[in-house]
N, C-alpha and C positions, 0 to 999 in steps of 0.2 A: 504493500500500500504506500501511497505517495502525503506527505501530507499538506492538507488543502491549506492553500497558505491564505487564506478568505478575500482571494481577489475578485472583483466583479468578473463576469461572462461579459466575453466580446461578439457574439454571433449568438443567433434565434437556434441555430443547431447545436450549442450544447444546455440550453435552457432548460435543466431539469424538472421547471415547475410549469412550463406550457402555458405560457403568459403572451401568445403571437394575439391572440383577440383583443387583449386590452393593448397590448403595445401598436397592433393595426389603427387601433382607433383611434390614438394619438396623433398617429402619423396621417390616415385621414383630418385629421382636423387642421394638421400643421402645414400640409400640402393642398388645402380645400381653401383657407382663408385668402380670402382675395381684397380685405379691406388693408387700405394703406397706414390706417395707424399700425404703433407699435402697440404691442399685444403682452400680457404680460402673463403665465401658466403658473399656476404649484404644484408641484407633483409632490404630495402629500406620503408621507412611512415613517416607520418605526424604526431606528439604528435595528438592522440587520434585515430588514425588510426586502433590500434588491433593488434599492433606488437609482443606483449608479450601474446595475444591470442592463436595469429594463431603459436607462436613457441608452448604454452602448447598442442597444438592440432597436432604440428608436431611430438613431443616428445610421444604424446601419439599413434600415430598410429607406433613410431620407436621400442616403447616395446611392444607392443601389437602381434608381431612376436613371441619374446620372449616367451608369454605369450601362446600364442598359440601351442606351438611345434615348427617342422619344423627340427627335429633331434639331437636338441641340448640336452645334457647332462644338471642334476641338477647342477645349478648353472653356467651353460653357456649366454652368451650373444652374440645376432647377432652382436648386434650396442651397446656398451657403451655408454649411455647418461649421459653427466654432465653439471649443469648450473653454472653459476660466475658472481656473479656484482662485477662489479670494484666499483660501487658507495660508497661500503659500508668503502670500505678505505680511507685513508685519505691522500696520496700524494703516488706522482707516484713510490718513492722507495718503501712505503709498499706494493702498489698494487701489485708490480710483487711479491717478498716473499710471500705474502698471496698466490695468484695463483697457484705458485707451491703447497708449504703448502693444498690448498686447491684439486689438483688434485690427489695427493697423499692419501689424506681420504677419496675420492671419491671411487680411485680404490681397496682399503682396502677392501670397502665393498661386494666386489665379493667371491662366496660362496667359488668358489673351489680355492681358493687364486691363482689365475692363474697369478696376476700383484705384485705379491710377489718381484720377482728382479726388476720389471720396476721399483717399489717404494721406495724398495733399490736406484737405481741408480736415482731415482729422487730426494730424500736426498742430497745424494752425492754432485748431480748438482748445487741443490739449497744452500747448504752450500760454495760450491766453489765460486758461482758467486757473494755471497753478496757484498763482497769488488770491483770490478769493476763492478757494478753499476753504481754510479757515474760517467765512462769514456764512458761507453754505453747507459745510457738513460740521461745524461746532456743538456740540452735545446738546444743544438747546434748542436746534433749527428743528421746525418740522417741517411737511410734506408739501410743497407751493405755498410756504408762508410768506409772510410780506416782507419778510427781511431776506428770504431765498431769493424772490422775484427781484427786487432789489438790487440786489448785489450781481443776479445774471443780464438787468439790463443798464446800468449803469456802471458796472465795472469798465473802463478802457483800456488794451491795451496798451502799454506806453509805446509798444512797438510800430503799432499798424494804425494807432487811434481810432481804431474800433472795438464799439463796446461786443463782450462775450454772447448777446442775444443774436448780435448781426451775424457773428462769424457761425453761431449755429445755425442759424438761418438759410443760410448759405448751403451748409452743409444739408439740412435737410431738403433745400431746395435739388439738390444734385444728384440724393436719393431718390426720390420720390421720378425724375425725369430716368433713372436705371431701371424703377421698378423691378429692382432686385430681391428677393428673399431673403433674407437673414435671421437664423436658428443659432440664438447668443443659449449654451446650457451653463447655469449656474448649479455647481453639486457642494452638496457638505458645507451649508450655509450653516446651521444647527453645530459645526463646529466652531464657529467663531466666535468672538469675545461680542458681550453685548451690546459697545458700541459700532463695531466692525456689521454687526448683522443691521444694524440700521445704517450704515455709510451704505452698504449693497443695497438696499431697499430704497433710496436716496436716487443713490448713481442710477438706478435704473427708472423710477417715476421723474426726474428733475432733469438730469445730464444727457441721458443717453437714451431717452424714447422718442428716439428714430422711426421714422416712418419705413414700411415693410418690415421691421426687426422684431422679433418674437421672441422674448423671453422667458424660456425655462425653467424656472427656481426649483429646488429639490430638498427638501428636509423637512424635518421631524417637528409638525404642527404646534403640541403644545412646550417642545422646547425653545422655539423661537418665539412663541407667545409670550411665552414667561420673561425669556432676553427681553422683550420690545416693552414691553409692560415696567422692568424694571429699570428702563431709560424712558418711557413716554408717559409715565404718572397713569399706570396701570391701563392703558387704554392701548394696548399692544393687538386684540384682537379686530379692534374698530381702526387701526392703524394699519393692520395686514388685509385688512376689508378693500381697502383706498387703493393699495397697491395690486392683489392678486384678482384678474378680472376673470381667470379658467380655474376655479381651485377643482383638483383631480387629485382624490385617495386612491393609492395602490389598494387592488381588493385583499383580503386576509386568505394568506395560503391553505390552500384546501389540502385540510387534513390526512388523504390519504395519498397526495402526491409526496408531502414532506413526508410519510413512515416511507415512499417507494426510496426516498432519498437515504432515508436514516437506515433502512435495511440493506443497499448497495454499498453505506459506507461501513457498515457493519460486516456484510459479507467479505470485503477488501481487509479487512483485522482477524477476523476466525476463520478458520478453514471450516471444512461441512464437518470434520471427525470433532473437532471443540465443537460445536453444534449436538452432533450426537451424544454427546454427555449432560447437556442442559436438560435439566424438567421441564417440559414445555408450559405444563399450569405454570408453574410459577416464574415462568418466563411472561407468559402473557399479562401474569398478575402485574408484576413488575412492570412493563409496558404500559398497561391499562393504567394503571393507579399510581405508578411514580412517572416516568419518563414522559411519558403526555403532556402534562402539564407543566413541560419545562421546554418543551423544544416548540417555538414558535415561529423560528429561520431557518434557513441555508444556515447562515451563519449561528448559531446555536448549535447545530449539526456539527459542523465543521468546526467552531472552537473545540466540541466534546469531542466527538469524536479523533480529533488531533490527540488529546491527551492519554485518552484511554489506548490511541496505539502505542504509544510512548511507553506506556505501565504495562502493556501486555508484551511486550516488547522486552521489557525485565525481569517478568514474573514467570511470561509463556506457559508451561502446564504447571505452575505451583498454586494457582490459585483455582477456585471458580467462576466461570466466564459469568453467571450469573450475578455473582454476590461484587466485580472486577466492577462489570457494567454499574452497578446502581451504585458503590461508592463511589464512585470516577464522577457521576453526575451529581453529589452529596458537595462532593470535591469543586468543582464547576461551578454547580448555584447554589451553593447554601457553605460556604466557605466556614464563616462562623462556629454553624453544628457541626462541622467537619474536623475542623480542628480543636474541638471538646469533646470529643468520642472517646481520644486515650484515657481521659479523666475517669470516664464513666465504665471502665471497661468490665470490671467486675460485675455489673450488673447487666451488662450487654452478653456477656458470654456465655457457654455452657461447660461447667467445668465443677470438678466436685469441691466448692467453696468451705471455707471454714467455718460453722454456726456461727461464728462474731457478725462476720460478714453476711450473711444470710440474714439474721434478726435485725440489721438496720436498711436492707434493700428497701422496703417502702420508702424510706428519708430520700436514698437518692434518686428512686426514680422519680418523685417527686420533683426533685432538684434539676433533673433530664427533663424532665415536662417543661418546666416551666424553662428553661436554655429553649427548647426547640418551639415554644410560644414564643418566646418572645423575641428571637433572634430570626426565626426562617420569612425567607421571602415567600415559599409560596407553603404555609402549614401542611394542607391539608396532601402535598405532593413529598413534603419531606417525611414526615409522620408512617404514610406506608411505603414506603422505601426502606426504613427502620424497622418496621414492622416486618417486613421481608425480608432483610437480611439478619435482623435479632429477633426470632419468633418469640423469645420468654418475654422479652418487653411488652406485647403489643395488646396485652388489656388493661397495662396502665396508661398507653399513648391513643386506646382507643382506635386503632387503624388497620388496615388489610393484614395479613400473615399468609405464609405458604412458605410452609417446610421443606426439608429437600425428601422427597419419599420418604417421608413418615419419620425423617430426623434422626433416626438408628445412629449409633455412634461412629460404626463402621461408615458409612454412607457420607457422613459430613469427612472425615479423617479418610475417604478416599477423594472425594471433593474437595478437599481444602477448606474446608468454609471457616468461612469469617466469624461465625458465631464459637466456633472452637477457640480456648482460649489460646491454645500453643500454636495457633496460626494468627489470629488477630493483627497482630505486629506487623506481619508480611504486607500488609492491605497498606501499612504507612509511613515504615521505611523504605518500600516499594523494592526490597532486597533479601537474599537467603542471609541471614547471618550464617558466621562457621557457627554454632549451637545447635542453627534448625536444623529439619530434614528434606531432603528436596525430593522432587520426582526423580533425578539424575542418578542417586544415591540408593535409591528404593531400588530402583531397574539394575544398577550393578550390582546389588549385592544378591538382587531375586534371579538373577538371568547372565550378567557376564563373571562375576569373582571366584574363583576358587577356591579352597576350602583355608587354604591363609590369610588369603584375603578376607575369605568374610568373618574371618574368627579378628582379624587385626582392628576392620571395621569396626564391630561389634565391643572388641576392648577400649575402641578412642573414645565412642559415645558412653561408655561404663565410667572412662577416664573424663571425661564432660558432664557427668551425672546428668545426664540424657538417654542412657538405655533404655530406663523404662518407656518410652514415647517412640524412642526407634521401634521396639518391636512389637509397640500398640500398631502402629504405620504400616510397618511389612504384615501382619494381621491382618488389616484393613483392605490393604493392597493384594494381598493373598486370594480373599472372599471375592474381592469388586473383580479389578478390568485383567488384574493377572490368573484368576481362576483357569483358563482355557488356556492358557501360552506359557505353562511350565511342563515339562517332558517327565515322564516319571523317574529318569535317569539324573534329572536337575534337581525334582522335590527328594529323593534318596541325598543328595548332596548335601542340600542344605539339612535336613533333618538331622544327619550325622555332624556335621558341622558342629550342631547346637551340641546336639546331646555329648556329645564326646568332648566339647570343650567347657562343659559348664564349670568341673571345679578352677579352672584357669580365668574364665570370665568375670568369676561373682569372687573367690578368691574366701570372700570367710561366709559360711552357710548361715550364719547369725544374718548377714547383711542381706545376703538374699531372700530368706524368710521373710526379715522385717518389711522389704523394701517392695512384697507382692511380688517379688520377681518370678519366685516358682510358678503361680497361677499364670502370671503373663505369657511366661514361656511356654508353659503346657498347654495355653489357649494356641499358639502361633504352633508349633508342632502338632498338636491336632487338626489347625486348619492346613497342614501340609499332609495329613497324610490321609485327611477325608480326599486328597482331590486324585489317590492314587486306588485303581481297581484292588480290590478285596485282597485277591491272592498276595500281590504284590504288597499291599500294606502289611499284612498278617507275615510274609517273611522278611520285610524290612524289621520291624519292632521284634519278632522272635529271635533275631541273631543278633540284634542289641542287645537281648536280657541273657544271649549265652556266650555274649563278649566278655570276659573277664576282666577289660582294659576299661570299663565304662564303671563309673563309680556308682557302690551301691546305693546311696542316697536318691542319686538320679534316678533308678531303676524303682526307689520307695515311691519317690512321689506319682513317676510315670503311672505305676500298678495302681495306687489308692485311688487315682485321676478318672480312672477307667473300671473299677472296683465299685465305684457310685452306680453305674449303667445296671447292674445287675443285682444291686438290691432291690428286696419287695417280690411280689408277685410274679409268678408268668405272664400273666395277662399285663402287668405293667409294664415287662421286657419290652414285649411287643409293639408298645407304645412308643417306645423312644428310640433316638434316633442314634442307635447303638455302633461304634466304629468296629465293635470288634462282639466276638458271641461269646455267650455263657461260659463253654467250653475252652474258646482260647482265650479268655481271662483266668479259667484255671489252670490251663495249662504255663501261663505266664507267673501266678502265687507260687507253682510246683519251682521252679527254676529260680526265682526270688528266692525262696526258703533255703535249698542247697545254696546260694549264692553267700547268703549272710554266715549259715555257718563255715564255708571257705573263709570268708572274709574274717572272721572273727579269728578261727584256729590255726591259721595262719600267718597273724599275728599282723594283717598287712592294717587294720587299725588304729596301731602304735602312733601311726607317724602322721594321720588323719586329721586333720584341723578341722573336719567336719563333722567329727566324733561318731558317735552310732545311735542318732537319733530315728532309726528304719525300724530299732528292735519293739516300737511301740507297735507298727503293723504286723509285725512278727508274732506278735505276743495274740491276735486275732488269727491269724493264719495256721498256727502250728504250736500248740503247747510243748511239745517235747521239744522242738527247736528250741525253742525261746527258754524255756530252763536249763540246757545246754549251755547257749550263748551266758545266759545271767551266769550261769556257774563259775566258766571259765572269765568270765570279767571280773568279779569278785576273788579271783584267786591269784590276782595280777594286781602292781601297785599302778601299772598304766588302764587297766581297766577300772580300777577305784575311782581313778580322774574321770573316764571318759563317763561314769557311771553319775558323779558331780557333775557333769558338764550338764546332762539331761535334765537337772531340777534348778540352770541359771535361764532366767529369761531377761532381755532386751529391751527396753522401754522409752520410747521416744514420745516426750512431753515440749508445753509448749513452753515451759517456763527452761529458766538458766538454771543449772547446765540443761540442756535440752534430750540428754539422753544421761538412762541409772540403768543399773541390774539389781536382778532381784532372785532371792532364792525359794523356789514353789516345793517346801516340802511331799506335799501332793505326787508331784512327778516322779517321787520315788518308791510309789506302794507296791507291794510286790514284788519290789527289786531288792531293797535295804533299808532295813531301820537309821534314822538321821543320828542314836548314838554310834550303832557300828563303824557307820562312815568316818566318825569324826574319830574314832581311835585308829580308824585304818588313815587317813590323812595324817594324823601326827604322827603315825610311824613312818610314814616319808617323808617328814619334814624329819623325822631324828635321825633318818637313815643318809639326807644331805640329798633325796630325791628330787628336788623341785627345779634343782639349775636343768636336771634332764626333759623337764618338761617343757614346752612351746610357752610361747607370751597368753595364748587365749586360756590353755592349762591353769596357770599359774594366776591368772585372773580372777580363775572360774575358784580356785584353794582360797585367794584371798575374799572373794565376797562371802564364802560358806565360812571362812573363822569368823570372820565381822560378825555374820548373822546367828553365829553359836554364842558370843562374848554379849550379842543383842538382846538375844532370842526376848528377854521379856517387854522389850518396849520396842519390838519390831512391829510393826501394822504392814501389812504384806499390800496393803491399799491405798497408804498414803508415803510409804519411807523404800529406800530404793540405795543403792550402794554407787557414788559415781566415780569416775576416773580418779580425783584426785584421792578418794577414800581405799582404794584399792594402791594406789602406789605407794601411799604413806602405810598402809598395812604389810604391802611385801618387803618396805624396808625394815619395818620391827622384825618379821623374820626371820632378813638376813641376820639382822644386828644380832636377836637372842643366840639364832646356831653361831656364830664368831662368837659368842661369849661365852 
């Protein structure tokens, strides 16, 4: 797409609004007039209306005569056309000099020099009248008053000692014997300063209304109203009466010519596959109820649309072309609410808020209503615009809503939408930061990376505390537009990818617990391995669970994940929408079971930073396992620890320090009484055991002495053990064994 750089059309063929009937009818009138005065038009619109269009479109069908024949001799003219911006001068005395000046080069250029004297005597005029100037356009004269008359017939040249009426006179006598045609187009009067729009209105009723001359004036009715009114003691419309004897409104652009426009420049920004991803209800909502009532020009079109290619330009598929389109327009006419949105965002968004935040949302939406009252130019067009792009909003604002298919979370988080809070931003720094996620990043890591790549990936966003949100995304991405275009050769890839590199990802299993990571995960792995035929899914997951290289933790949570599906009834089996059957979910507990006690008697445990929190599934699965395993951990001073580790939990509060541990005697019923444990930890503390243990070991020793030296004024519901309580207690340790 090119962008419209908002110049008028020069020719009736690219006239996108089919304006040849009213510009015919101009041009009938201007080539029909056969009275020898001068004649004076308005051609009446609204900044952005086509004024300076539909005159180039006038101009061209007024030569076009010309061009054609019709009897005229080389270098004859039916209709003299000449154009003049006053804009380009700089105060009302030079305007008029330029004007003449300028009419004068104009008619120069005619072949057969037929305006040879006219130009002469225009000379003439225009040297006479410099000096009263001053008595004729002074801020106070008005329109043939007695002091204008005046000073045009009693001025004399000092040159020629004749007065300025004569040497007009002359001039208009020499017209009037050419009966020549003359099309003077004045444009973008409505730009000029408020004395400067009455000097033009002057120069053309007083100076220059020349016989056969027909002048065109063009601008914006009640802005020159207003100019003339605040120079002529408010009598600016009784003023423009005197002067304009054709006033002609441009008709109001029919509404389904400007969508043909707004849709062509629309189609030049999206291609038709960004189209096939739009809702169409809520496309048309959005159109209906926002966009309509903002685009009243070409020029509207073309200022929005210039911008919105600019930002699709940067965004391309990270955003939605829906939610792209109506900010961009938010952005354009309603500047104000546009740049108050980040304020508000919390309440705009959908995202799981904190209760603080939640229990005072009426205050701000309130405080949002009343910004978009009182700020928007057009309410009731801003309002559902908002309303559609933040549907939680829109029964405090009152106004239209349309979700993206039913707003599912996956659905906005494949779409991008604006209303997600981890997108948000993107709509107004108009860029990916390195934090977010892009389309570019999703695609490499679902379709080109290999299995270091995608495990490297996956560690920078862990290292950006961003994981969690990457692999909501590839989720999202998964179910939506990637369901069909991954190979079951690619969904094996990446499946393995995760599961095999979890302990290396998440790093301390405390952290992945807390942080929802396991449920995230086992959500985006199950939607890899729904998108694989039966057989293939069922021996992908089976040679996982008789991988001995994949850690048994992974392998607990996998089985419990899938262990849900198959409680309750038959009849309820039946019901759900089960990845894997009855049978081979038991045959997956059987391999689980052997699994653990390998893992255990083999002592590969020892060295585990993710201890052996699996033996709680274990203990449902197989009794005789599981008092096995208890057996052998309790007969081990590394199993005493890893047996403590299971009764320390993780607590992340909002207050300073922001995170405690806690010891849940509970989690250890059936395994150890909480005295046994504590005479089997001092005996590795006397044994000088605890240098052999890991930092999270030795954490997990110091919050269990705390809580034994506590025990009577411990509240397991308000008191909590933190960092600095645990490092000052492993130094009393050290200190007592050195003593």
């Amino acid at each position: 797409m090119k962008i419209n750089k908002d110049k008028p059309i020069q020719s009736h063929e690219v006239d996108l609004l089919h304006r040849e009937k009213f510009v015919n009818s101009i041009v009938n009138l201007l080539r029909n007039n056969d009275d020898d005065d001068s004649l004076t038009i308005g051609l009446y619109g609204e900044w952005g209306s086509g004024k300076t269009s539909i005159i180039n479109m006038i101009c061209e069908r007024l030569t076009s005569v010309d061009k054609e024949g019709a009897g005229y001799g080389e270098g004859e003219e039916y209709i003299k056309v000449i154009h003049f911006n006053p804009w380009l001068y700089s105060n009302a005395s030079d305007l008029t000099r330029q004007f003449f000046t300028h009419l004068q080069s104009e008619l120069e250029k005619n072949k057969a020099h037929k305006f040879a004297t006219i130009v002469k005597k225009l000379g003439q005029y225009k040297e006479a009248m410099v000096p009263a100037l001053s008595l004729v356009f002074g801020p106070t004269a008005g329109i043939a008053t007695k002091v204008g008359i005046d000073a045009l017939t009693t001025y004399t040249s000092q040159t020629e000692n004749r007065s300025l009426q004569t040497i007009k006179d002359e001039l208009v006598e020499k017209l009037k014997e050419l009966k020549q045609k003359i099309v003077i187009f004045i444009d973008d009067i409505d730009r000029l300063s408020d004395e400067e729009i009455v000097t033009t209105f002057k120069l053309v009723k007083l100076l220059a209304d020349f016989p056969y001359v027909t002048y065109v004036l063009a601008f914006d009715y009640e802005v020159v109203a207003e100019a003339v009114n605040r120079v002529q003691r408010n009598r600016g419309k009784e003023y423009m009466e005197k002067i304009i004897q054709v006033p002609i409104a441009i008709p109001a652009i029919q509404r389904v010519k400007l969508d043909s426009v707004m849709k062509k420049r629309l189609n030049n920004i999206f291609s038709e596959e960004d189209w096939q991803t739009v809702s169409k209800k809520r496309w048309d909502a959005l159109k209906r109820d926002g966009i309509d009532l903002y685009m009243k020009s070409i020029r509207d079109v073309n200022r929005y649309c210039n911008l919105l290619y600019a930002y699709y330009m940067a965004l391309a598929e990270e955003v939605d072309i829906v939610d792209l389109i109506g900010i961009t327009i938010l952005h354009v006419f309603e500047e104000k609410i546009y740049t108050k949105l980040p304020q508000y965002k919390s309440i705009l968004c959908k995202d799981h808020l904190p209760k603080r935040v939640v229990d005072t949302t009426d205050f701000y939406l309130n405080e949002f209503k009343n910004t978009v009252e009182e700020t928007s130019h057009c309410k009731e067009g801003a309002k559902n615009i908002l309303g559609i792009l933040f549907p939680r909003i829109h029964d405090g604002l009152e106004c239209t809503t349309w979700t993206l298919d039913g707003g599912s979370d996956d659905v906005l988080r494949e779409h991008h939408s604006i209303q997600l809070m981890d997108n948000f931003d993107r709509y107004f720094i108009w860029s990916i930061s390195e934090e977010d996620i892009s389309n570019g990043e999703i695609y490499k890591i679902l379709v080109e990376y290999e299995e270091e790549d995608i495990v490297g990936t996956l560690l920078r966003y862990n290292k950006n505390n961003n994981l969690r949100r990457l692999l909501i995304e590839l989720t999202a991405a998964i179910r939506g537009k990637y369901s069909d275009r991954l190979t079951p050769e690619r969904i094996q890839l990446l499946v393995k990818s995760i599961i095999y590199n979890i302990d290396m990802l998440y790093g301390d299993w405390d952290e992945f617990f807390n942080a929802s990571l396991d449920r995230i995960t086992l959500t985006l792995v199950d939607a890899l391995l729904r998108l694989l035929e039966n057989d293939k899914r069922w021996n992908l997951i089976e040679n996982i669970f008789n991988d001995g290289t994949v850690h048994i933790s992974v392998l607990c949570l996998i089985l419990n994940n899938y262990r849900k599906d198959i409680q309750g009834d038959e009849v309820e089996h039946q019901k759900k929408d089960m990845i894997f059957s009855k049978l081979q979910i038991q045959n997956l507990e059987s391999s689980f079971v052997e699994r653990c006690i390998q893992w255990v008697d083999t002592n590969r445990y020892h060295k585990d930073t993710y201890g052996v929190y699996f033996i709680w599934l274990l203990q449902e699965l197989c009794a005789t396992a599981y008092e096995h395993i208890v057996k052998k951990l309790r007969s081990e001073d590394r199993g005493i620890v890893k047996i403590l580790e299971l009764s320390i939990e993780t607590v992340t509060t909002s207050e300073e320090p922001n995170r405690i541990w806690r010891f849940k005697e509970k989690n250890l019923e059936n395994i150890i009484s909480v005295e046994e444990l504590y005479k089997n930890i001092q005996q590795l503390i006397e044994k000088n055991k605890l240098v052999e243990l890991n930092k999270k070991e030795q954490a997990a020793v110091a919050i269990f002495l705390y809580y034994m030296e506590h025990k009577d004024e411990w509240s397991l519901k308000n008191s909590g053990v933190n960092e600095q309580i645990i490092q000052k207690k492993l130094l009393e340790i050290e200190s007592s064994y050195k003593g």
